[in-house]
C-alpha positions in Angstrom: -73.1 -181.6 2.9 -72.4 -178.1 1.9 -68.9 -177.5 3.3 -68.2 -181.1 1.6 -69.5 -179.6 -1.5 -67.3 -176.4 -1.1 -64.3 -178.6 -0.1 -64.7 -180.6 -3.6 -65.2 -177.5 -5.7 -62.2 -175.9 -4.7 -59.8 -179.2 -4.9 -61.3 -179.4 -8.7 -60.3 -175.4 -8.7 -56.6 -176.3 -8.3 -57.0 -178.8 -10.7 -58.1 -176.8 -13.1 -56.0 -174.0 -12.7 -52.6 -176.6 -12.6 -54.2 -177.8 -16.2 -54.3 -174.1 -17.1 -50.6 -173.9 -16.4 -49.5 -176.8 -18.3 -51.4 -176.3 -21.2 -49.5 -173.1 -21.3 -46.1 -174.5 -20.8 -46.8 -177.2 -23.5 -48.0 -174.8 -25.9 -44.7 -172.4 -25.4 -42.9 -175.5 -25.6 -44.2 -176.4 -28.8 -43.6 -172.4 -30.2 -40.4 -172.7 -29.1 -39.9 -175.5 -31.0 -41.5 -174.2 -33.9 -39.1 -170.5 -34.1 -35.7 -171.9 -32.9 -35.7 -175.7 -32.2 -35.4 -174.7 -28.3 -38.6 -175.6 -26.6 -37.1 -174.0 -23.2 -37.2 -170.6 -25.6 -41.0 -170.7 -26.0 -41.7 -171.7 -22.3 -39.8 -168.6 -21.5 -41.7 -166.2 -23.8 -45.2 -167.9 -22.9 -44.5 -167.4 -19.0 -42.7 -163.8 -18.7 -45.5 -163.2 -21.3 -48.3 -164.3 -19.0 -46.7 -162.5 -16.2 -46.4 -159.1 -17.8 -49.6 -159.2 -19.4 -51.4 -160.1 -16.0 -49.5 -157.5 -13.9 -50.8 -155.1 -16.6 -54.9 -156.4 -16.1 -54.5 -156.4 -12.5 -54.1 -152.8 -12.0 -57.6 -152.1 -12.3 -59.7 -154.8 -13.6 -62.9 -153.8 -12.3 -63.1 -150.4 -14.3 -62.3 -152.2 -17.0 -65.1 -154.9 -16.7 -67.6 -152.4 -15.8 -67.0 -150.3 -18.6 -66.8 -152.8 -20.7 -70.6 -154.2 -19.9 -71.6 -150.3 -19.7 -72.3 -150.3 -15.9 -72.6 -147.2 -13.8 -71.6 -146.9 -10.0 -74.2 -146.4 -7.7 -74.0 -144.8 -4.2 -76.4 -145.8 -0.5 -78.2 -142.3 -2.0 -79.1 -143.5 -5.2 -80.4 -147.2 -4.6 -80.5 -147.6 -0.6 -82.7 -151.4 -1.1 -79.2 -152.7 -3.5 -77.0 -150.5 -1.5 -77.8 -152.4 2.0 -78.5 -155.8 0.8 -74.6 -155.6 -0.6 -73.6 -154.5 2.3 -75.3 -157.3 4.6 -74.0 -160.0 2.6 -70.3 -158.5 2.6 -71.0 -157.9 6.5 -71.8 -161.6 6.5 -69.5 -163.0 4.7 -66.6 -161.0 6.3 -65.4 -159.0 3.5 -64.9 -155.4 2.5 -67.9 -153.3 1.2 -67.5 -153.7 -2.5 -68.5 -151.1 -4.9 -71.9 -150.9 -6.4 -72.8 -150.8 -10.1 -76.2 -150.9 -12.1 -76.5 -151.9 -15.9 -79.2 -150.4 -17.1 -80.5 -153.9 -19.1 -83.9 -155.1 -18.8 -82.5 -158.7 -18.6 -81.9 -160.1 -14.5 -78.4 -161.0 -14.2 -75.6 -159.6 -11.9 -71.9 -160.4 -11.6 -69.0 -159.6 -9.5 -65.5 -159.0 -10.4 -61.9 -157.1 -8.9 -58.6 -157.8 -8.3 -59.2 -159.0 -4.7 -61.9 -158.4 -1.5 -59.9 -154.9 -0.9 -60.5 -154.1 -4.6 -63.8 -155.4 -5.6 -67.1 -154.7 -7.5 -69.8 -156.0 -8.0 -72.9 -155.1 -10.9 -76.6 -156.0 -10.9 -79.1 -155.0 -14.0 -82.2 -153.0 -13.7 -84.1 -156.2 -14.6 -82.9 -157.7 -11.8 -83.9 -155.1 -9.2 -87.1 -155.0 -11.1 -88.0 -158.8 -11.0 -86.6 -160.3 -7.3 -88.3 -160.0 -4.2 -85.5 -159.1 -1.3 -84.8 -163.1 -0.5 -84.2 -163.6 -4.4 -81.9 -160.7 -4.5 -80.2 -161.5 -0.8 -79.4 -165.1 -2.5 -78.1 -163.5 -6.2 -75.4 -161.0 -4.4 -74.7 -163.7 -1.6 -73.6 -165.5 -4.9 -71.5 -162.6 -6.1 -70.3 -162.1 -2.6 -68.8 -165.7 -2.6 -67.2 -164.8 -5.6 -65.1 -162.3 -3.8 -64.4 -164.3 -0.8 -63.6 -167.2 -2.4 -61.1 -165.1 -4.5 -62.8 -166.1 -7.7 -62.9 -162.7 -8.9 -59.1 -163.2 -9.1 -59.0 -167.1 -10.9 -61.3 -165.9 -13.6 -58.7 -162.8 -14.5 -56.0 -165.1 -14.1 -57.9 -167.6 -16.6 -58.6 -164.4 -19.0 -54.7 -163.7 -19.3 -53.6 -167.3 -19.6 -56.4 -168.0 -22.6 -55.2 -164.9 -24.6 -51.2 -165.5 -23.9 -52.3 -169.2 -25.5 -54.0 -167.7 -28.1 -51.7 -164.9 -28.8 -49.0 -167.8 -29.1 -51.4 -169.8 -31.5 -52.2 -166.9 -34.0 -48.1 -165.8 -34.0 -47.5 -169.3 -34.9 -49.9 -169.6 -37.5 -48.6 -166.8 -39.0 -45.1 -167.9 -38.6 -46.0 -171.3 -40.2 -47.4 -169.7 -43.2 -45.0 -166.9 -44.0 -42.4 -168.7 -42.9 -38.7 -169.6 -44.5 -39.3 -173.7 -45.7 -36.3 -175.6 -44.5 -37.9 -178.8 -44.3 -35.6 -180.3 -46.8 -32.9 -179.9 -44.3 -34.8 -182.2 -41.8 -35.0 -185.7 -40.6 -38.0 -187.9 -40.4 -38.0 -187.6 -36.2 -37.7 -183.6 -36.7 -40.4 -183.9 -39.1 -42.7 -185.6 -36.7 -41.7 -183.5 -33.6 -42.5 -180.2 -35.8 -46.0 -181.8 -37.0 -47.0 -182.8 -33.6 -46.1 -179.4 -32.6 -47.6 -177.4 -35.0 -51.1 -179.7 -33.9 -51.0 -178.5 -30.7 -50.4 -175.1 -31.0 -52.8 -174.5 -33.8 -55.3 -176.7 -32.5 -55.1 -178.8 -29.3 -53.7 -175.6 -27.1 -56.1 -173.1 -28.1 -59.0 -175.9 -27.6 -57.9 -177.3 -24.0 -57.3 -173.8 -22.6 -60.8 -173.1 -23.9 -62.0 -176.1 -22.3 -60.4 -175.6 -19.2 -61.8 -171.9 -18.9 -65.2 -173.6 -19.3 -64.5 -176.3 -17.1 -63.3 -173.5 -13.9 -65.7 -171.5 -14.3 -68.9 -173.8 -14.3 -67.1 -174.9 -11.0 -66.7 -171.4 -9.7 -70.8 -170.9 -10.6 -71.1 -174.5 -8.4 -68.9 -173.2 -5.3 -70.2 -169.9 -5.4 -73.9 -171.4 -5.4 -73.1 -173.3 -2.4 -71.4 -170.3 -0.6 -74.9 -168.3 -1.1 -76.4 -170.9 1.0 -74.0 -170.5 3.9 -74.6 -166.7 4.1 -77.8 -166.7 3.5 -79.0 -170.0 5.4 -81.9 -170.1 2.9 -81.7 -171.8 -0.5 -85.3 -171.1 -1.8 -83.9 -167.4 -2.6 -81.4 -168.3 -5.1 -83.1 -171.1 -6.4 -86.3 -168.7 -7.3 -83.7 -166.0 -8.3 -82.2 -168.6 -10.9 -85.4 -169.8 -12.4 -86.1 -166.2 -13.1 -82.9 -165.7 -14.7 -83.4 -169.0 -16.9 -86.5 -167.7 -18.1 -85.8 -163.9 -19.0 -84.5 -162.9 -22.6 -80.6 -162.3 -23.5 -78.9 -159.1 -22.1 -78.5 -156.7 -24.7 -75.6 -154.7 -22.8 -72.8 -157.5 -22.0 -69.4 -158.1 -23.1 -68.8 -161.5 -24.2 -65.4 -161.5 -23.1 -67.2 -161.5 -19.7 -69.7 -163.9 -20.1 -68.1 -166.5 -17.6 -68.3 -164.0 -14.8 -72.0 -163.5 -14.6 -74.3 -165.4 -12.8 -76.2 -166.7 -15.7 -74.7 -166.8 -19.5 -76.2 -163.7 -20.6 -76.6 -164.9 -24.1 -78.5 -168.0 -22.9 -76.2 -170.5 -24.8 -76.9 -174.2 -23.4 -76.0 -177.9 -24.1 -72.8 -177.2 -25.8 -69.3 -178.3 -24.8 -68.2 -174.5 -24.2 -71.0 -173.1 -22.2 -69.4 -171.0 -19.0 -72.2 -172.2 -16.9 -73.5 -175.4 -15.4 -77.4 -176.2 -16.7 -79.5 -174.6 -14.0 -81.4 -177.3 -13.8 -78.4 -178.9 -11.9 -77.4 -176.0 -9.9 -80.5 -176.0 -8.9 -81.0 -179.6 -7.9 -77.7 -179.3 -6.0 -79.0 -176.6 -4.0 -82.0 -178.3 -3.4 -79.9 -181.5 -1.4 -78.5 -178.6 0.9 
């Protein structure tokens, strides 16, 4: 059941991400269209954009994450209990010792985030380390552990670039559309419907899908990653009490929303809407439970 589990999450992964990239190449399409008549124009700039823009997050996204939610790096000397539990799972689940951070939040929650295994971090809150037990805490970093193994770490950065190329796209457009020379005297009925559809999707449809689909991967990630836990930790009960804890406890005061998706639990404790970046826990939970 569980490597089933982790089979389908990762085949709806690909999905996902192939989504991602066609949403993209429909939205340059369309602002292509929109600046010169040439959709192969826009598909050029959204692409080389994407590229450039990634190569530029990948250099170090992990300082940037971690100074963005106000975490500090830890060493064995300062929190030996955190320190060794990280290393266990990473031990386990046959990856490099990641670095070790702390946010000094009352709130539990933890996440993990890099550019790869070889380049990875990952950051727990004081009100984590004060609420679990060692089991609750073994199953919450064998969670962020699965993260790194399972590459996610690198997906949800990928996701992050793709989203704000779409969106840079979008607002250019809008702009474009607005201040704009009018020459739509000088065009057809069939150009006037091509430019309409196209300004519909990248004002409105683009932005929305890629939104969706960042929503969609990483409640899928939270899913895999959950049923990784499992397999390092061979005990379920730890992350499922570690994740009724979470559900219960107060927002964090000290995230960044921009990295909302890659925590464990939405630290603003959003639920029942379209764009949440995290499964109900009540069905996390019930899917560990058939483990």
């Amino acid at each position: 059941m569980l490597y089933q589990q982790i089979a389908r999450n990762k085949r709806k992964t690909v999905v996902v991400m192939a989504a991602f990239v066609i949403i993209l190449t429909l939205v340059g399409a369309g602002f292509g269209y929109l600046f010169s008549n040439t959709p192969w124009t826009g598909i050029f700039i959204a692409l080389i954009g994407s590229l450039i823009y990634l190569l530029l997050v990948m250099r170090d996204p992990a300082n940037m994450v971690m100074s963005l939610n106000h975490a500090q790096e830890i060493h064995e000397q300062d929190n030996p209990q955190i320190w060794h539990i990280v290393e266990d799972m990473a031990m386990v689940g046959r990856v490099p010792m990641p670095r070790v951070f702390i946010i000094n939040d009352p709130s539990p929650n933890a996440f993990a985030t890099g550019r790869d295994p070889d380049h990875s971090a990952v950051a727990v809150t004081q009100g984590l380390l004060d609420m679990m037990d060692r089991e609750e805490l073994e199953g919450v970093l064998g969670h962020e552990i699965s993260h790194i193994r399972n590459y996610d770490i690198r997906l949800s950065t990928i996701a992050v670039v793709l989203v704000g190329v779409i969106s840079f796209l979008s607002g250019l457009a809008s702009r474009f559309i607005w201040f704009g020379d009018d020459d739509d005297d000088n065009n057809n009925a069939f150009e006037m419907i091509f430019k309409v559809v196209a300004i519909v999707f990248v004002l409105i449809l683009g932005p929305l899908s890629a939104s969706l689909a960042q929503m969609a991967l990483s409640r899928n990630r939270e899913f895999l990653a959950d049923a990784s836990s499992v397999e390092l930790t061979r005990n379920p009960q730890g992350l499922i009490s570690a994740l009724e804890k979470i559900e219960g406890s107060q927002p964090m005061k000290q995230a960044d929303r921009s990295s909302s998706g890659m925590y464990i639990e939405n630290p603003f404790k959003h639920s029942g809407s379209l764009f949440d970046t995290h499964p109900p826990t009540a069905e996390r939970i019930k899917r560990l439970q058939q483990i």
